[in-house]
N, C-alpha and C positions, 0 to 999 in steps of 0.2 A: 504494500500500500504506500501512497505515493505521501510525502510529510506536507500537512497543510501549512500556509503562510496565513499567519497577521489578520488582517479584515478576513478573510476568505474564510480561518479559522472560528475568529467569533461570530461571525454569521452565525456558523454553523452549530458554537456551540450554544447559540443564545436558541435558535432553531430544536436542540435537543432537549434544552430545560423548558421552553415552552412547550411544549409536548410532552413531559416527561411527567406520569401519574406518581412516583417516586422517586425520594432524591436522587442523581447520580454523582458516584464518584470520583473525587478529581483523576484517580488510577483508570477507571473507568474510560472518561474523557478523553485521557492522556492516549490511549488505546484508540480510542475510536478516530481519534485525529492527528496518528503515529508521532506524537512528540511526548516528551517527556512531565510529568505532572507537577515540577514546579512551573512549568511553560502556562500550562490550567492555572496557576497560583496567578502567575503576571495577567492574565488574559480576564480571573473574574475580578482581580482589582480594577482594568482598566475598565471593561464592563460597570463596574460598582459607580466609580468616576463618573462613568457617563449617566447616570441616575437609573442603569436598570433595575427593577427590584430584584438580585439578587440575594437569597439567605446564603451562608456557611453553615450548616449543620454539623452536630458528630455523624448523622451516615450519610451526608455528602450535599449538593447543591441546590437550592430550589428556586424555583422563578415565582415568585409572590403572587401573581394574578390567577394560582391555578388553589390558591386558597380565596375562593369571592364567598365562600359562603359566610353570614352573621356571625361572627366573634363575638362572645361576652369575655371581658380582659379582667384580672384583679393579679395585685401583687400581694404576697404573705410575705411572712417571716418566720423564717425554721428554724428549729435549733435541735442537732441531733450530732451524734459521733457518726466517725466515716462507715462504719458498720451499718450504721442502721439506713446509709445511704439508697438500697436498690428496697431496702421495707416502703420506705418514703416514696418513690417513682413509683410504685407497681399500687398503693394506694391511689395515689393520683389519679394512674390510666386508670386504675379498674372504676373510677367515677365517674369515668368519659372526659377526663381535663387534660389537657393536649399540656407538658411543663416547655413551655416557651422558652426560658432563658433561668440564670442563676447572676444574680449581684450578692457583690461583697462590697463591704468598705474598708479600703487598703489604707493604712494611716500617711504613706508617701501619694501614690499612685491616685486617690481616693476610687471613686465610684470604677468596678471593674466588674464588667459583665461579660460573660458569653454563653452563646445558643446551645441549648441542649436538645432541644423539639422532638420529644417525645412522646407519644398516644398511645401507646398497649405497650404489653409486655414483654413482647420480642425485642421490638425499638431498645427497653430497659439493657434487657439481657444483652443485649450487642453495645448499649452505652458501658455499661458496668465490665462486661469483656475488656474495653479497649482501655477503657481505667486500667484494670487491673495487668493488660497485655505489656500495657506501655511505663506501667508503676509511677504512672501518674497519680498526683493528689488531685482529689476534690477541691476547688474555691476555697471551699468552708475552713479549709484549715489552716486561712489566713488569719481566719477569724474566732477561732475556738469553736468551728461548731456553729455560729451563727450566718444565715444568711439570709436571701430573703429570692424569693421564686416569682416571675412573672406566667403567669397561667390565662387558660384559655379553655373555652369550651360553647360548645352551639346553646344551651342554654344554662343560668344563674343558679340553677336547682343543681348544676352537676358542681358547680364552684362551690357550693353553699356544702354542698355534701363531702366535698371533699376536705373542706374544712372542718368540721366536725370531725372526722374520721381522724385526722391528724392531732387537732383536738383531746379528743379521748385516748389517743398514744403518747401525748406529752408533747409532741414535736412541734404543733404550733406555738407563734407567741404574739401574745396577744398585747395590743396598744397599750 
């Protein structure tokens, strides 16, 4: 297969995430358009520049407009050890609550987020996988344990409930 160049590339790869029902990976990518996946790395920053709605996921890329349906948004605040990390996600999904993102507050850096976007329980298991593949820390243990989740879910009653559920585990904290 022959190496794509530059615009022709991003065309192409903007072409594959608008169509694409699931995220794909920059390894992925890098495959389908014979170059190499920091090459994908330069290509969705430049992308991102250009105001496409680009996400970074942990299982790979997403073009935003293929999520149109009603969001209800709420941010928590968790406080759990790195243990009870994949108990905490798998509550979530199992209330239908999509976990959006993880913030922490870094005493240098301050406000430091990034996307986790997870909905069921496999997503979990392959997040929690590459945690532990890669002996990567959690966020949270920047902060002892505290953090705070930005969530998401087609109606209030799945947010409502999934706080509770965390609630009655301790892991919420409340204002």
């Amino acid at each position: 297969m022959k190496k794509m160049l530059g615009e022709e590339r991003r065309h192409e790869l903007l072409a594959l995430l608008k169509n694409a029902t699931q995220p794909l990976t920059g390894t992925d990518l890098a495959k389908h358009t014979n170059v190499s996946r920091q090459v994908i790395v330069n290509d969705m920053n430049l992308l991102k520049a250009r105001n496409e709605p680009i996400v970074s996921t942990s299982q790979g890329y997403i073009y935003m407009h293929n999520m149109q349906q009603t969001r209800f948004e709420r941010k928590i605040v968790c406080m759990h050890s790195a243990e009870q990390a994949k108990e905490e996600l798998f509550v979530l999904v199992d209330c239908g609550v999509t976990v959006e993102s993880v913030v922490v507050e870094h005493p240098v850096y301050g406000e430091l987020t990034a996307s986790i976007r997870v909905s069921n329980r496999l997503e979990v298991e392959h997040f929690i996988k590459r945690v532990q593949e890669t002996n990567a820390q959690f966020l949270s243990a920047l902060t002892d344990g505290t953090h705070l989740h930005v969530i998401s879910a087609t109606a209030e009653e799945n947010l409502n409930l999934a706080e509770a559920k965390l609630r009655a585990l301790g892991i919420l904290v409340e204002n």
